[in-house]
C-alpha positions in Angstrom: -99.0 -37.0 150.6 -97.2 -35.1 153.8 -100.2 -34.1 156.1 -99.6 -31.2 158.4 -99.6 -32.1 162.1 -102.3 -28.9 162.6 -104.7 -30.7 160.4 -104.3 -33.9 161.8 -104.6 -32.0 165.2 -107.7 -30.0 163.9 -109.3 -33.2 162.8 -108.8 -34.7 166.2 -110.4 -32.2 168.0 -113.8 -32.8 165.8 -113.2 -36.6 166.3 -113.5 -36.1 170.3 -116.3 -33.7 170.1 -118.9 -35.7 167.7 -117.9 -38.6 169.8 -119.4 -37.0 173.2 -122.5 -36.5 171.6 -123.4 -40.3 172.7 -125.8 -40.6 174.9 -126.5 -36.7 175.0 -130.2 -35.5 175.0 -131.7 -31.8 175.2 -129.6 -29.3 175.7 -126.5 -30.9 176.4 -127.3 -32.8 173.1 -127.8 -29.3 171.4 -124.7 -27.5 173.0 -122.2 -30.5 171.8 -123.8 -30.3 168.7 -122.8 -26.7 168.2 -119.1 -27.5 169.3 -118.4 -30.4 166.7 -120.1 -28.2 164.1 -117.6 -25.5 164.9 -114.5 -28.0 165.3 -115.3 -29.6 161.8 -116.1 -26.2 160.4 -112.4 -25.1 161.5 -111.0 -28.3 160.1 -113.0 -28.1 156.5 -111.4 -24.4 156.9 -107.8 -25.2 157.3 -107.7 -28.3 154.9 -109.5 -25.7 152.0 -106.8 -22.9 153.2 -104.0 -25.7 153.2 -104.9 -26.8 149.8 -105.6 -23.0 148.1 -101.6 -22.4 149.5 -100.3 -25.8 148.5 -102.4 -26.9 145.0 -103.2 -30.1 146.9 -106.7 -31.6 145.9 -108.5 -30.5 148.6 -111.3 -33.3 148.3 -107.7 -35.8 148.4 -106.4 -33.8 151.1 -109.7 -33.8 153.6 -110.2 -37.9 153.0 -106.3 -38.4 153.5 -106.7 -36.6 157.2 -109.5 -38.4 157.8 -107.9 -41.7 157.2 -104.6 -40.5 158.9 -106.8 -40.1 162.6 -109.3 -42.6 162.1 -106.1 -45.2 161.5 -103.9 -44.2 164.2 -106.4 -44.0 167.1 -109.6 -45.9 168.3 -113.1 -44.5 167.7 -113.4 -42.1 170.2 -117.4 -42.8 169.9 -116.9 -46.6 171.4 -114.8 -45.4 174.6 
């Protein structure tokens, strides 16, 4: 399965952002919170758009991204 570099991308960017809430508390905790929610919410958005367009899976199609950016970098949660 071809993954589109926007997804991958997409994916990324909710990677980075649940991995900076280590070691938040209060109201920075609560303010990163609300970013990864609204970065995964925009990848969980383009995957389901992506599949609709394309007739991919989209359960196949959300794990294969996952896999694609958890395999090619280091957990950004352990920098």
């Amino acid at each position: 399965m071809e993954i589109p570099e926007n997804l991958i991308e997409l994916e990324c960017t909710a990677e980075t952002a649940r991995a900076r809430l280590a070691g938040l508390t209060g109201e920075e905790y609560d303010e990163q919170m609300r970013r990864w929610r609204e970065a995964d919410e925009a990848v969980q958005a383009a995957i389901t758009a992506y599949a609709e367009a394309t007739g991919e899976n989209r359960y196949e199609l959300s794990q294969a991204v996952k896999k694609a950016v958890r395999h090619s970098q280091e957990d950004p949660a352990v920098e």
